[in-house]
mmJSON file of the N, C-alpha and C atoms, coordinates in Angstrom:
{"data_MODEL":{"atom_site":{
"group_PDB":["ATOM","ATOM","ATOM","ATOM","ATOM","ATOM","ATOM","ATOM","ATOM","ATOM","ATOM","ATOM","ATOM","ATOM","ATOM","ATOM","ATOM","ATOM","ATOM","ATOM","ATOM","ATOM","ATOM","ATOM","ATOM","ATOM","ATOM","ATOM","ATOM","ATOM","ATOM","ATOM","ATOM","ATOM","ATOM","ATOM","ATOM","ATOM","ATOM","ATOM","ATOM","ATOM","ATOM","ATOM","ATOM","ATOM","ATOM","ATOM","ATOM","ATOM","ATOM","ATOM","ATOM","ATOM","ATOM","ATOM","ATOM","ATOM","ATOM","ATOM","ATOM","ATOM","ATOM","ATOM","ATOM","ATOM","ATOM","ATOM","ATOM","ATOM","ATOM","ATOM","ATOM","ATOM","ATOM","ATOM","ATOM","ATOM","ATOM","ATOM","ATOM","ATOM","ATOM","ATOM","ATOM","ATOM","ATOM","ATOM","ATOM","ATOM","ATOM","ATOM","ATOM","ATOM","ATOM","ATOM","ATOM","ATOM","ATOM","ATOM","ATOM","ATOM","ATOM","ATOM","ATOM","ATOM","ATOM","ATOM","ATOM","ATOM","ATOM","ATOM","ATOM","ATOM","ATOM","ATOM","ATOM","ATOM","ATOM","ATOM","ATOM","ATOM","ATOM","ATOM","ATOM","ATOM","ATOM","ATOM","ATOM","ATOM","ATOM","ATOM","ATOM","ATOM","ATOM","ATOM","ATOM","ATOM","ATOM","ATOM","ATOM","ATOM","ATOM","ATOM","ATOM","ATOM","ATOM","ATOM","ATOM","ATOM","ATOM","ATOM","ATOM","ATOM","ATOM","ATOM","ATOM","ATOM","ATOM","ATOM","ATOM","ATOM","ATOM","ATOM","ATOM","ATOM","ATOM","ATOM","ATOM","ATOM","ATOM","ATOM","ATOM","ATOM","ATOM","ATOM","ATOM","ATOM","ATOM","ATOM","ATOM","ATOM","ATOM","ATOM","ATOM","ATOM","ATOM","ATOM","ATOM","ATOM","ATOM","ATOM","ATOM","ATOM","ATOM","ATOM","ATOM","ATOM","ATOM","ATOM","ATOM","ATOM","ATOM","ATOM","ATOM","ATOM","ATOM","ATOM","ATOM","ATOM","ATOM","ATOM","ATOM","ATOM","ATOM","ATOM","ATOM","ATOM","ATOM","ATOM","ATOM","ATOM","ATOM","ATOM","ATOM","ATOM","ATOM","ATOM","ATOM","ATOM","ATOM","ATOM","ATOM","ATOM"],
"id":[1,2,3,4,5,6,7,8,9,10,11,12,13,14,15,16,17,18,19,20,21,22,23,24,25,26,27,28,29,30,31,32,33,34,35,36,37,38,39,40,41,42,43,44,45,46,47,48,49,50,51,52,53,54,55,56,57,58,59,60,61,62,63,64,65,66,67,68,69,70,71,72,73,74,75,76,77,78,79,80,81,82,83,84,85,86,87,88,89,90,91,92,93,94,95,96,97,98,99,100,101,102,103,104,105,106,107,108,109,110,111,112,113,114,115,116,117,118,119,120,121,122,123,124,125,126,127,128,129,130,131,132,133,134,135,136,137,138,139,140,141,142,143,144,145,146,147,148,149,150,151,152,153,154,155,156,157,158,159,160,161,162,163,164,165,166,167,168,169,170,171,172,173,174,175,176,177,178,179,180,181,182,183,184,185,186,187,188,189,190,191,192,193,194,195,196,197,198,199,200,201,202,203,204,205,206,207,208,209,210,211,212,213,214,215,216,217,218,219,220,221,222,223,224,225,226,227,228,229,230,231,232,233,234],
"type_symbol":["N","C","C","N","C","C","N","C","C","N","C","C","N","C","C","N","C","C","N","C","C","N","C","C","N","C","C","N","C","C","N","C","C","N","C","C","N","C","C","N","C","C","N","C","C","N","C","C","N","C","C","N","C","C","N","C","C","N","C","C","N","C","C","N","C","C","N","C","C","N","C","C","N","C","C","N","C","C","N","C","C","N","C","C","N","C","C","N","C","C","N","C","C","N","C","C","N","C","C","N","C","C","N","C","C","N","C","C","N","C","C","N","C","C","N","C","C","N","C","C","N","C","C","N","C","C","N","C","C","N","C","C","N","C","C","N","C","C","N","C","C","N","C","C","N","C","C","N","C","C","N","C","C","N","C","C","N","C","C","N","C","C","N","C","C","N","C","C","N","C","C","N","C","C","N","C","C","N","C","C","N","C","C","N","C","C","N","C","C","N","C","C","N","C","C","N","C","C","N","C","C","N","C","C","N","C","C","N","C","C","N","C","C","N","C","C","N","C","C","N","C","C","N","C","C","N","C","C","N","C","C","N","C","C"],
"label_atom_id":["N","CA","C","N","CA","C","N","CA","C","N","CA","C","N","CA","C","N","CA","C","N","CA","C","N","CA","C","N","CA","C","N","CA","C","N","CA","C","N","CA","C","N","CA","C","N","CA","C","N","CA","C","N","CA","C","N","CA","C","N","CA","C","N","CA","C","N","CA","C","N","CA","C","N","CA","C","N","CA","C","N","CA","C","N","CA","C","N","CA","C","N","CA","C","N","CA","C","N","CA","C","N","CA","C","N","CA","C","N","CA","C","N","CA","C","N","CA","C","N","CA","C","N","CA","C","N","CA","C","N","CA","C","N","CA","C","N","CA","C","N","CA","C","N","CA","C","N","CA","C","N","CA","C","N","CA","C","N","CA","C","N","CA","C","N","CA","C","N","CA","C","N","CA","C","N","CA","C","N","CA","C","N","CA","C","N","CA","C","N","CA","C","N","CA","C","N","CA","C","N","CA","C","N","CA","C","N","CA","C","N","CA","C","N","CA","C","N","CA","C","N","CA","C","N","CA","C","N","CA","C","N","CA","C","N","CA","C","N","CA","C","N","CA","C","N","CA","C","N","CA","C","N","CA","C","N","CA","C","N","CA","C","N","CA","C","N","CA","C","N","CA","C"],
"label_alt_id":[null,null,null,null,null,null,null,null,null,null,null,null,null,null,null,null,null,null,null,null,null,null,null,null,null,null,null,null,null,null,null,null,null,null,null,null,null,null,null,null,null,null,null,null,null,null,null,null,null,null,null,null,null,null,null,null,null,null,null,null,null,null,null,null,null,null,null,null,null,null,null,null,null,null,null,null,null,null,null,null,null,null,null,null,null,null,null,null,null,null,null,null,null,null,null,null,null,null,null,null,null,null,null,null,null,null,null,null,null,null,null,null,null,null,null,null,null,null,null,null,null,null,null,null,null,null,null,null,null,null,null,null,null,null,null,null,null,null,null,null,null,null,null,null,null,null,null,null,null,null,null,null,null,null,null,null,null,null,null,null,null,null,null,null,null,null,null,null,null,null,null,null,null,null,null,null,null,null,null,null,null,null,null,null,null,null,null,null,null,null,null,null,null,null,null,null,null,null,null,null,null,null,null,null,null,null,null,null,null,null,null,null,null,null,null,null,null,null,null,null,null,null,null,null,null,null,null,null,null,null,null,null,null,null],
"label_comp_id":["UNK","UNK","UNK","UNK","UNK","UNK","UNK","UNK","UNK","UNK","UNK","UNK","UNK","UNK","UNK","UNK","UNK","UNK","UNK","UNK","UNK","UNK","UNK","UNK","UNK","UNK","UNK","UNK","UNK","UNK","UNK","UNK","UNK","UNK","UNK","UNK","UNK","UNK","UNK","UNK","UNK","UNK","UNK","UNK","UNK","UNK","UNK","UNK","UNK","UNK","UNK","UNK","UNK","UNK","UNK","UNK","UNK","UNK","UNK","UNK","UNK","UNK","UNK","UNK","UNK","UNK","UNK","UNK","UNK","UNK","UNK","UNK","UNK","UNK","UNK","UNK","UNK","UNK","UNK","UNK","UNK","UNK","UNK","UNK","UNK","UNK","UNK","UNK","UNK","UNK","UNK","UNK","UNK","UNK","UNK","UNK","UNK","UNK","UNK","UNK","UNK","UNK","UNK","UNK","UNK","UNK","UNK","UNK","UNK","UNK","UNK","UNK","UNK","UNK","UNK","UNK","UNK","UNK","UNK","UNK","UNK","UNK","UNK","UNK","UNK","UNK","UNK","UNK","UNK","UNK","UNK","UNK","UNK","UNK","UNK","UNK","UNK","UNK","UNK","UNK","UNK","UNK","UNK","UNK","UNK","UNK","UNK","UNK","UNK","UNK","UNK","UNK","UNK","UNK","UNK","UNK","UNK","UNK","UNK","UNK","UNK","UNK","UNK","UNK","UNK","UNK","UNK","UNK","UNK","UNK","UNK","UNK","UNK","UNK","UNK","UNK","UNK","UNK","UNK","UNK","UNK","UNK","UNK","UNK","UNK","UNK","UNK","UNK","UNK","UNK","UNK","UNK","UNK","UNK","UNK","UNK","UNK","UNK","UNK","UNK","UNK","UNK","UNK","UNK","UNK","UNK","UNK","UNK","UNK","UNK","UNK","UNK","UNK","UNK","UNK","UNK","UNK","UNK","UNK","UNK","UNK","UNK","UNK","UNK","UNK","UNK","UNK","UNK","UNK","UNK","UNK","UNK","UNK","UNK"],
"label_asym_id":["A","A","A","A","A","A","A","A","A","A","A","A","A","A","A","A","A","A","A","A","A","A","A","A","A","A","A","A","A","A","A","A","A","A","A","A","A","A","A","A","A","A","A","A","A","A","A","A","A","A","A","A","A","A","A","A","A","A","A","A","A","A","A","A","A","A","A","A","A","A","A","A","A","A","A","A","A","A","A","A","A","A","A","A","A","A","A","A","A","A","A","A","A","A","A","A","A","A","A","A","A","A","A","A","A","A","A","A","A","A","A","A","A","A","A","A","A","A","A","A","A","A","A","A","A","A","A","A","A","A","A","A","A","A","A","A","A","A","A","A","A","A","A","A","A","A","A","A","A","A","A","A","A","A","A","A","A","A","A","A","A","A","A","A","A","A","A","A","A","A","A","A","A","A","A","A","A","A","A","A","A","A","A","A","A","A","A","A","A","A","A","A","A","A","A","A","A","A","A","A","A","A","A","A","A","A","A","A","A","A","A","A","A","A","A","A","A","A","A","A","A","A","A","A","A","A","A","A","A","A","A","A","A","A"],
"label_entity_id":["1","1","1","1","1","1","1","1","1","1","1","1","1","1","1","1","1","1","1","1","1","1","1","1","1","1","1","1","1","1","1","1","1","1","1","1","1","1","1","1","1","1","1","1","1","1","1","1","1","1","1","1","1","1","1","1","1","1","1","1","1","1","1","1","1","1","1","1","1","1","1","1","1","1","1","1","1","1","1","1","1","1","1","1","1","1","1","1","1","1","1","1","1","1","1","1","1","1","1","1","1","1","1","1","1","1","1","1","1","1","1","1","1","1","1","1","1","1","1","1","1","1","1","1","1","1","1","1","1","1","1","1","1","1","1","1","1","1","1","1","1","1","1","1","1","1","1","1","1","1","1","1","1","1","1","1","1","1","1","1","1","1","1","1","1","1","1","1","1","1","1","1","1","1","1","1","1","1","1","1","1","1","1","1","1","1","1","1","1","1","1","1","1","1","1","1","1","1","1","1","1","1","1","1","1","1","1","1","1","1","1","1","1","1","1","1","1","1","1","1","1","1","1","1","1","1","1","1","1","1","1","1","1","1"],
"label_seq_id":[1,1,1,2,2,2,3,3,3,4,4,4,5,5,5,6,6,6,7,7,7,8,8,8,9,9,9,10,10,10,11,11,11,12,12,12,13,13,13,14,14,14,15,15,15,16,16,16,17,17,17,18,18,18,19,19,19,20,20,20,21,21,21,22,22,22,23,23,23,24,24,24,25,25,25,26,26,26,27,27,27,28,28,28,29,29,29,30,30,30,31,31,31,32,32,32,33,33,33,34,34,34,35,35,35,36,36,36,37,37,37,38,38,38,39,39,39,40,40,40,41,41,41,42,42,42,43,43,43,44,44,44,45,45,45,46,46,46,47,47,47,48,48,48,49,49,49,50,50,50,51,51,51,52,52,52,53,53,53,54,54,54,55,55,55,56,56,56,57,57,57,58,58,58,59,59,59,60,60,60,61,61,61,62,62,62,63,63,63,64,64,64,65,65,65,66,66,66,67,67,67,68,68,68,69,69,69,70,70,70,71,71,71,72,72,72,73,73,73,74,74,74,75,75,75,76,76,76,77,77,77,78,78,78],
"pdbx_PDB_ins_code":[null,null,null,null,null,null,null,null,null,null,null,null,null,null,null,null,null,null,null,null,null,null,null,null,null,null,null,null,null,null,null,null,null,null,null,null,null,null,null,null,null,null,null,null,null,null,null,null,null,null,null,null,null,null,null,null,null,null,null,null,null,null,null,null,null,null,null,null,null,null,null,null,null,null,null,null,null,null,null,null,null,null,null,null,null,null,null,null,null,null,null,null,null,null,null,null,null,null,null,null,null,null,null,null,null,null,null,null,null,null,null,null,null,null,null,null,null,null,null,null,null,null,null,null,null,null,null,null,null,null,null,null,null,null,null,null,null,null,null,null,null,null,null,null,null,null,null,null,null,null,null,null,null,null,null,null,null,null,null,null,null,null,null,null,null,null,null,null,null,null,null,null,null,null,null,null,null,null,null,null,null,null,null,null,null,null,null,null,null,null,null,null,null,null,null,null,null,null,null,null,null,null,null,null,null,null,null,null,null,null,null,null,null,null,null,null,null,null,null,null,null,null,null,null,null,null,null,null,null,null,null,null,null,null],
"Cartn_x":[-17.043,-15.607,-15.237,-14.38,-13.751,-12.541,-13.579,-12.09,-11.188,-9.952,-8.459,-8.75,-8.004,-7.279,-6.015,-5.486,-4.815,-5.012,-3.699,-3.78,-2.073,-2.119,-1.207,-1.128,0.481,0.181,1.644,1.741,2.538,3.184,4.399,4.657,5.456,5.901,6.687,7.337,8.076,9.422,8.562,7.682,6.921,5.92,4.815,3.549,3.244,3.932,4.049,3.88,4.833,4.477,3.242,2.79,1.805,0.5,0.447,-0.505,-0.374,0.57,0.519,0.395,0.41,0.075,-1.324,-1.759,-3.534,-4.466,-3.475,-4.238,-3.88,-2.904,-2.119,-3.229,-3.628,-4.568,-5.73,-6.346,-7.904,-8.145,-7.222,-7.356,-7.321,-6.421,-6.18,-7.151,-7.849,-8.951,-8.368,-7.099,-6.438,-7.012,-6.95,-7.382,-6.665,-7.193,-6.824,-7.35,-6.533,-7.117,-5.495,-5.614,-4.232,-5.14,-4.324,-4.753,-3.2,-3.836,-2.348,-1.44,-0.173,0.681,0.543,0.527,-0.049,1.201,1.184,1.932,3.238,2.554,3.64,4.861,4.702,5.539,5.991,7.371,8.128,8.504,8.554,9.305,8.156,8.735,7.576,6.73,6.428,5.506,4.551,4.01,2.938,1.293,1.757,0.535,1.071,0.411,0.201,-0.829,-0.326,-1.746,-2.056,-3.504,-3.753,-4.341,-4.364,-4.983,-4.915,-5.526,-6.22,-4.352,-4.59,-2.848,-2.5,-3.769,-3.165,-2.663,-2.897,-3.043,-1.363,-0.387,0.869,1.416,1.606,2.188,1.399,0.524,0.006,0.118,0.319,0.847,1.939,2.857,4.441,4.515,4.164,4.618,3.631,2.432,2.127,2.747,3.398,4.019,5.718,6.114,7.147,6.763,5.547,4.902,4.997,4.341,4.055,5.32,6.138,7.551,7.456,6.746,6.079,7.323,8.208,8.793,8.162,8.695,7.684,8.975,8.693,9.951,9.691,8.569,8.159,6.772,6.901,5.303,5.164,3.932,4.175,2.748,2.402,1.343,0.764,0.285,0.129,-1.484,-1.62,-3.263,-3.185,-4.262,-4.739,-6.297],
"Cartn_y":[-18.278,-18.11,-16.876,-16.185,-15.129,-15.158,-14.658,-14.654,-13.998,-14.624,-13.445,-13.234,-11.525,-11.417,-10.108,-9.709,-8.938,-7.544,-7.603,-6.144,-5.685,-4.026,-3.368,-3.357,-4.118,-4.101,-3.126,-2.133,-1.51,-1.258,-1.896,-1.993,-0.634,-0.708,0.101,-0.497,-0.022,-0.395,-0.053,1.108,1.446,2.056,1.071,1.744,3.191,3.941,4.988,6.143,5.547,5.491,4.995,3.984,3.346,4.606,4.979,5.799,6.733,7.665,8.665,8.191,7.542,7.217,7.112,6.217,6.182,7.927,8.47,9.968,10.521,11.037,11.468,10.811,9.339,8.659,9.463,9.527,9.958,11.258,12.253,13.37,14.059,12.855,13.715,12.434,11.626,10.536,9.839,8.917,8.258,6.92,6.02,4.359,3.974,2.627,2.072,1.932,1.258,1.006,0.398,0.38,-0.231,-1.771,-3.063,-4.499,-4.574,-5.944,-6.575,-6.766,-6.711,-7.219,-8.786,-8.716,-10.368,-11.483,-12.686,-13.641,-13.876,-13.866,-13.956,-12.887,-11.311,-10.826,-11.041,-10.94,-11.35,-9.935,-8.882,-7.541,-6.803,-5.387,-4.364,-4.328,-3.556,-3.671,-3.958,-4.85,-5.735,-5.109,-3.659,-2.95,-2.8,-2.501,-2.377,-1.848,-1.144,-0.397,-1.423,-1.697,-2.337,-1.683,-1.642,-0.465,-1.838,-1.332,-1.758,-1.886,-2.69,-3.14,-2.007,-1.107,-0.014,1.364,1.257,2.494,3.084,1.895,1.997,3.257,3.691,4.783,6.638,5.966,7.364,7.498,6.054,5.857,6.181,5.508,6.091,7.91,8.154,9.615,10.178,10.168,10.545,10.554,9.252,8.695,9.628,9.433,10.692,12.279,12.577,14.154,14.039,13.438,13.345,13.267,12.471,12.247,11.392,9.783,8.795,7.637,7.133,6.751,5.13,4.14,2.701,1.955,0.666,-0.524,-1.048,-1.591,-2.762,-2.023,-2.015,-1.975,-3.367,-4.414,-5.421,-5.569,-6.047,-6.922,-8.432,-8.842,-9.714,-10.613,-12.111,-12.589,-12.696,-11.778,-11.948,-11.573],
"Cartn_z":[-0.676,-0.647,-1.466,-0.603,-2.0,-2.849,-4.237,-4.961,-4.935,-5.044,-5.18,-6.467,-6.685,-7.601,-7.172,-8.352,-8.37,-7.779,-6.989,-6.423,-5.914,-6.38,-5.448,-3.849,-3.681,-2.195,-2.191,-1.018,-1.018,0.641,1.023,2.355,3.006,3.932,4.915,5.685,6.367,7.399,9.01,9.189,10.231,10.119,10.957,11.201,10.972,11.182,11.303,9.431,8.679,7.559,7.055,7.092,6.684,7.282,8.26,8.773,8.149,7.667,6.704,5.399,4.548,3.919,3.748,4.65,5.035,4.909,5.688,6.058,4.775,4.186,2.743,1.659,1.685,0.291,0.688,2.121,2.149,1.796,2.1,1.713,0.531,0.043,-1.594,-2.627,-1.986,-2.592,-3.534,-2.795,-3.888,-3.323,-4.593,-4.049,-2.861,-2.493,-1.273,-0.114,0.501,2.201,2.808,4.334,5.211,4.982,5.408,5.587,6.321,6.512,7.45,6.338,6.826,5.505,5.12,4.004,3.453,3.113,4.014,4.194,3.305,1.858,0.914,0.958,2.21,2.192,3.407,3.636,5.074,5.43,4.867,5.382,6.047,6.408,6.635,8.247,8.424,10.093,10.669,8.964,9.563,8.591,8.449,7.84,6.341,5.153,3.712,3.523,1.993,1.54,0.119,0.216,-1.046,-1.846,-3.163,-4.138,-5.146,-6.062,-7.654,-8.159,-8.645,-9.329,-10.377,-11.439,-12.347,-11.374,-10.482,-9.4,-9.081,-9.514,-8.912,-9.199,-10.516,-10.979,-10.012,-10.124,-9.072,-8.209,-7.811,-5.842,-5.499,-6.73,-6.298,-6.294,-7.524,-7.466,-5.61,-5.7,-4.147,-3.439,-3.14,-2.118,-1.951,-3.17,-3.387,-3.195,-3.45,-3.475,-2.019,-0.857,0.346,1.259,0.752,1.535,2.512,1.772,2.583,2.275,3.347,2.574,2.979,1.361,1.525,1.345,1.394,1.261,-0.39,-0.576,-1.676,-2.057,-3.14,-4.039,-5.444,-4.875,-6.074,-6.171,-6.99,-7.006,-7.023,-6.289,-5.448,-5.923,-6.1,-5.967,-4.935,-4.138,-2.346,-2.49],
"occupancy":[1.0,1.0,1.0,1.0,1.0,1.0,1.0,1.0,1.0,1.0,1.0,1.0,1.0,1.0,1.0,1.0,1.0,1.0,1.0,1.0,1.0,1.0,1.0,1.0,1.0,1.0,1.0,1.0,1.0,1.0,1.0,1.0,1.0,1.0,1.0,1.0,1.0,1.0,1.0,1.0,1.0,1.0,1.0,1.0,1.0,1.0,1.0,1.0,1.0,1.0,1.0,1.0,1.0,1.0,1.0,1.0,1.0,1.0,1.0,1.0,1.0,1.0,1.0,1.0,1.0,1.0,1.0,1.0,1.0,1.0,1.0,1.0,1.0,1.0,1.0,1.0,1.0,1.0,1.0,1.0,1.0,1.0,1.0,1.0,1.0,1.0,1.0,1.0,1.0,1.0,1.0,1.0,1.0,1.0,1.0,1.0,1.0,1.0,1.0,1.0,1.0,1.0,1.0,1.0,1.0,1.0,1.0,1.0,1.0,1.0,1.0,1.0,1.0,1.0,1.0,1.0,1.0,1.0,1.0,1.0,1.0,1.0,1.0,1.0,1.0,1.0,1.0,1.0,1.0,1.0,1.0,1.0,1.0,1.0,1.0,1.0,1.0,1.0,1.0,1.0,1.0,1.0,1.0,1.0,1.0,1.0,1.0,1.0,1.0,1.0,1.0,1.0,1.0,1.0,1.0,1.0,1.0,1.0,1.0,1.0,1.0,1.0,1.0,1.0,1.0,1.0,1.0,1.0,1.0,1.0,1.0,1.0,1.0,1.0,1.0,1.0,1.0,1.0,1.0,1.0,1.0,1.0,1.0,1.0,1.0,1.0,1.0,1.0,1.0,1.0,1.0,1.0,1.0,1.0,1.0,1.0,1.0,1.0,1.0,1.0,1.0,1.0,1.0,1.0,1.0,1.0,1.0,1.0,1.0,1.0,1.0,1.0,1.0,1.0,1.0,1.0,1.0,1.0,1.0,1.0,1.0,1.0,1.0,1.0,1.0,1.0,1.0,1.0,1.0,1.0,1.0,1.0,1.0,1.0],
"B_iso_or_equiv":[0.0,0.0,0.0,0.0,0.0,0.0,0.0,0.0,0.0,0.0,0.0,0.0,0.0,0.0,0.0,0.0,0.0,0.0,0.0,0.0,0.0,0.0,0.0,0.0,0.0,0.0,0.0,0.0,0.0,0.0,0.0,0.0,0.0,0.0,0.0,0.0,0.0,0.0,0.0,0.0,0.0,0.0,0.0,0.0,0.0,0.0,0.0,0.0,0.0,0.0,0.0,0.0,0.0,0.0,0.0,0.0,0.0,0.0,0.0,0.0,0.0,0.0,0.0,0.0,0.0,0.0,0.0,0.0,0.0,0.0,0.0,0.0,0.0,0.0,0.0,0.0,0.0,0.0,0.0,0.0,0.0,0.0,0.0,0.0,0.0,0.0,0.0,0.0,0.0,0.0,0.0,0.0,0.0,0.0,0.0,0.0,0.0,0.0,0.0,0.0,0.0,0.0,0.0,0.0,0.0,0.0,0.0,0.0,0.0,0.0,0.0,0.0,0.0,0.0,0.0,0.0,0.0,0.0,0.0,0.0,0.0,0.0,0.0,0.0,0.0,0.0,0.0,0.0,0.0,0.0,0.0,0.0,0.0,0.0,0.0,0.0,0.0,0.0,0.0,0.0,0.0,0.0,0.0,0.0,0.0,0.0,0.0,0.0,0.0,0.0,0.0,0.0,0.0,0.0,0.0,0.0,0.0,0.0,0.0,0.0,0.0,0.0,0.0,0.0,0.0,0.0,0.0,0.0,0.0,0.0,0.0,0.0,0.0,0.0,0.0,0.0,0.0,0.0,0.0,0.0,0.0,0.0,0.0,0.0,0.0,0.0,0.0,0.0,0.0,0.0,0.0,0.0,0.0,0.0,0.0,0.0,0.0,0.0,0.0,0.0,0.0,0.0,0.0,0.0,0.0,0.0,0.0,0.0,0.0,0.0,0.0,0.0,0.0,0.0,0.0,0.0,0.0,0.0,0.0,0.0,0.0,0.0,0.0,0.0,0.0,0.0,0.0,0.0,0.0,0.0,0.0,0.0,0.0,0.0],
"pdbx_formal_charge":[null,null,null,null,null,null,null,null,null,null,null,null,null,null,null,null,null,null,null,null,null,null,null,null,null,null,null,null,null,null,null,null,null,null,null,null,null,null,null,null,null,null,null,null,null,null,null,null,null,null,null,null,null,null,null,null,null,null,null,null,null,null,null,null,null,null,null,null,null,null,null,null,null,null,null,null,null,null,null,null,null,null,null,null,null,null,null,null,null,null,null,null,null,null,null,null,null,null,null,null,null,null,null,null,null,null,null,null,null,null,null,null,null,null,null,null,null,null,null,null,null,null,null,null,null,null,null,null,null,null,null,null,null,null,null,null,null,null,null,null,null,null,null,null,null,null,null,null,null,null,null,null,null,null,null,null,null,null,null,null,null,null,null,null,null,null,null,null,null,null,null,null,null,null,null,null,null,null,null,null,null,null,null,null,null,null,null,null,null,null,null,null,null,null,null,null,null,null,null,null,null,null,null,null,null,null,null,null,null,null,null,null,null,null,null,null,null,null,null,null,null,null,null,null,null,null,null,null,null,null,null,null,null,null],
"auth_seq_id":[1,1,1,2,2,2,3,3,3,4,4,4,5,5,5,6,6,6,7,7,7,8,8,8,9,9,9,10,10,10,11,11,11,12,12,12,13,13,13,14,14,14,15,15,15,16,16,16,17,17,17,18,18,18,19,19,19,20,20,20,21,21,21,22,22,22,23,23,23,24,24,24,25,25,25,26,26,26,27,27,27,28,28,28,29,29,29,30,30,30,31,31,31,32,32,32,33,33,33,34,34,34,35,35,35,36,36,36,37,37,37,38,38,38,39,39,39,40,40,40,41,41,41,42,42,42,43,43,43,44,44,44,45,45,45,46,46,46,47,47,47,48,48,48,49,49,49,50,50,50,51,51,51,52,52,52,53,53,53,54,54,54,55,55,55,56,56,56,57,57,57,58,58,58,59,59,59,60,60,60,61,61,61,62,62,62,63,63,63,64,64,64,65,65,65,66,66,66,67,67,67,68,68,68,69,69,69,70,70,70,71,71,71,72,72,72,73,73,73,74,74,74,75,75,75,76,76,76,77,77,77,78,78,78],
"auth_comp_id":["UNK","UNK","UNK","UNK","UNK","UNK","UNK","UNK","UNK","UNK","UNK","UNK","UNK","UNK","UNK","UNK","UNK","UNK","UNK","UNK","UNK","UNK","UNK","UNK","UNK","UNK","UNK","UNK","UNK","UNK","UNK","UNK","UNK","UNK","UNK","UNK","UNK","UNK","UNK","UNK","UNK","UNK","UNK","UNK","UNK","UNK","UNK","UNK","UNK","UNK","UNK","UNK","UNK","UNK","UNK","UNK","UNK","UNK","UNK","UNK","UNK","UNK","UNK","UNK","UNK","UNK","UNK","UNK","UNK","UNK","UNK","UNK","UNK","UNK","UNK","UNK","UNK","UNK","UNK","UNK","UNK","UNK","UNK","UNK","UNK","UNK","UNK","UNK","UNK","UNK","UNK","UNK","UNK","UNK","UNK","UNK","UNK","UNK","UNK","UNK","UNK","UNK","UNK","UNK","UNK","UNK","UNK","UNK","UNK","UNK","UNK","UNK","UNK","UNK","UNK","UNK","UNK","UNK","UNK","UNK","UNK","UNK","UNK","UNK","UNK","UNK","UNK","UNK","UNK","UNK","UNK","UNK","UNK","UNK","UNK","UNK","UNK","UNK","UNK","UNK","UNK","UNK","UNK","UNK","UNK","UNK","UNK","UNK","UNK","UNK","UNK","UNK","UNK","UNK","UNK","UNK","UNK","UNK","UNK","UNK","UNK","UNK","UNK","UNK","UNK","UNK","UNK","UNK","UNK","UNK","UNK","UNK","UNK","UNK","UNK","UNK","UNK","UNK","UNK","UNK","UNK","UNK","UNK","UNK","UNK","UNK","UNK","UNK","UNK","UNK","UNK","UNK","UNK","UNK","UNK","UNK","UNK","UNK","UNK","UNK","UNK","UNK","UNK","UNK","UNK","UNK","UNK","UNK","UNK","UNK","UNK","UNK","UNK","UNK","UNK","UNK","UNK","UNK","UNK","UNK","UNK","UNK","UNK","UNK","UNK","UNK","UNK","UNK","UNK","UNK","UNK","UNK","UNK","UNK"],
"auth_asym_id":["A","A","A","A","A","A","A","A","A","A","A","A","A","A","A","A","A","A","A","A","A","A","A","A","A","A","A","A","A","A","A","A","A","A","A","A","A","A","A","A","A","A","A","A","A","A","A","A","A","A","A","A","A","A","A","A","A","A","A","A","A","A","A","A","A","A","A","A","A","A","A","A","A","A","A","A","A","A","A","A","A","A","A","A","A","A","A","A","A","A","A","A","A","A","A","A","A","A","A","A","A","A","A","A","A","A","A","A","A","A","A","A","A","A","A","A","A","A","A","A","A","A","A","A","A","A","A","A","A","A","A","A","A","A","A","A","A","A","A","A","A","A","A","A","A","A","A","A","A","A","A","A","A","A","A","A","A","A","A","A","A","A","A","A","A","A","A","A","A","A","A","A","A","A","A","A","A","A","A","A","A","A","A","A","A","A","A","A","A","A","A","A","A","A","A","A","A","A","A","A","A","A","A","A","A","A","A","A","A","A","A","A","A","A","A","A","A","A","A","A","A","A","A","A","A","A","A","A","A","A","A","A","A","A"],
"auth_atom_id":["N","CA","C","N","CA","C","N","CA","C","N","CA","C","N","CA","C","N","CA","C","N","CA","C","N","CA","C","N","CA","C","N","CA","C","N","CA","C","N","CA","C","N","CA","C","N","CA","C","N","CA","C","N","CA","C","N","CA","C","N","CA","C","N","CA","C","N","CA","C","N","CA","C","N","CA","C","N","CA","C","N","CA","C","N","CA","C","N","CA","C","N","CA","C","N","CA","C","N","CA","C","N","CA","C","N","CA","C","N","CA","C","N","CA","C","N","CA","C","N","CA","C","N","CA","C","N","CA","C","N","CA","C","N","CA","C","N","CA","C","N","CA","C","N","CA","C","N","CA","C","N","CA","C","N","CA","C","N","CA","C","N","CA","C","N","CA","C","N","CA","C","N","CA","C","N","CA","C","N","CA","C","N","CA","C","N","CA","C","N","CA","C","N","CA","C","N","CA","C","N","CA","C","N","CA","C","N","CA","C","N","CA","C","N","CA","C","N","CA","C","N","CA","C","N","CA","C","N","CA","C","N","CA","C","N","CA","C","N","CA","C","N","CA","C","N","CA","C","N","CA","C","N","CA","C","N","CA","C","N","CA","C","N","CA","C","N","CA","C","N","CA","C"],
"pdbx_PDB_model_num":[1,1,1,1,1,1,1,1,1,1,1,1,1,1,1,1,1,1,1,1,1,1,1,1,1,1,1,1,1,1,1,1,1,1,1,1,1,1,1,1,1,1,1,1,1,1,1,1,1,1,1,1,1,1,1,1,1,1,1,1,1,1,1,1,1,1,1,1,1,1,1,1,1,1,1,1,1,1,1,1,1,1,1,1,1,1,1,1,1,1,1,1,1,1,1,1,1,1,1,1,1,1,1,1,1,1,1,1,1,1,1,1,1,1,1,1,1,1,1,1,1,1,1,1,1,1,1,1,1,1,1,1,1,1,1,1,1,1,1,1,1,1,1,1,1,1,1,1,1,1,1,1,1,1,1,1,1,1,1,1,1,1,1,1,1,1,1,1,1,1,1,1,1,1,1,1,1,1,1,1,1,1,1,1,1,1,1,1,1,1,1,1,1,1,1,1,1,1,1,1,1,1,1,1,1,1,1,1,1,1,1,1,1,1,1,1,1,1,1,1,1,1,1,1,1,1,1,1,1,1,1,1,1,1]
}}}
């Protein structure tokens, strides 16, 4: 069985975001990966980026550097 723990999950309004985001993290080798959006959240298009829960502060500013725009960034046991 695996264990949860803590992690940055960070949503969007459209796929579409979420994919730049994806391409924007790989290139500039920031943590993360896309997953489905995880149950406990009801918003968003279904996709999220999950990263390491200390990661947030670097994610936001990226995410602002990039002009990615997101809905929710929390951290989550998944």
């Amino acid at each position: 069985m695996r264990i949860k723990k803590p992690a940055l999950v960070v949503t969007f309004a459209t796929a579409a975001e979420a994919m730049k985001m994806e391409k924007y993290c790989l290139a500039r080798n920031l943590p993360g990966r896309l997953i489905p959006t995880p149950q406990e959240i009801s918003a968003g298009c279904g996709l999220a980026w999950k990263a390491p829960e200390d990661a947030r502060e670097r994610l936001v500013s990226a995410m602002t550097e990039g002009k990615i725009h997101w809905e929710d960034a929390r951290v989550l046991t998944i």
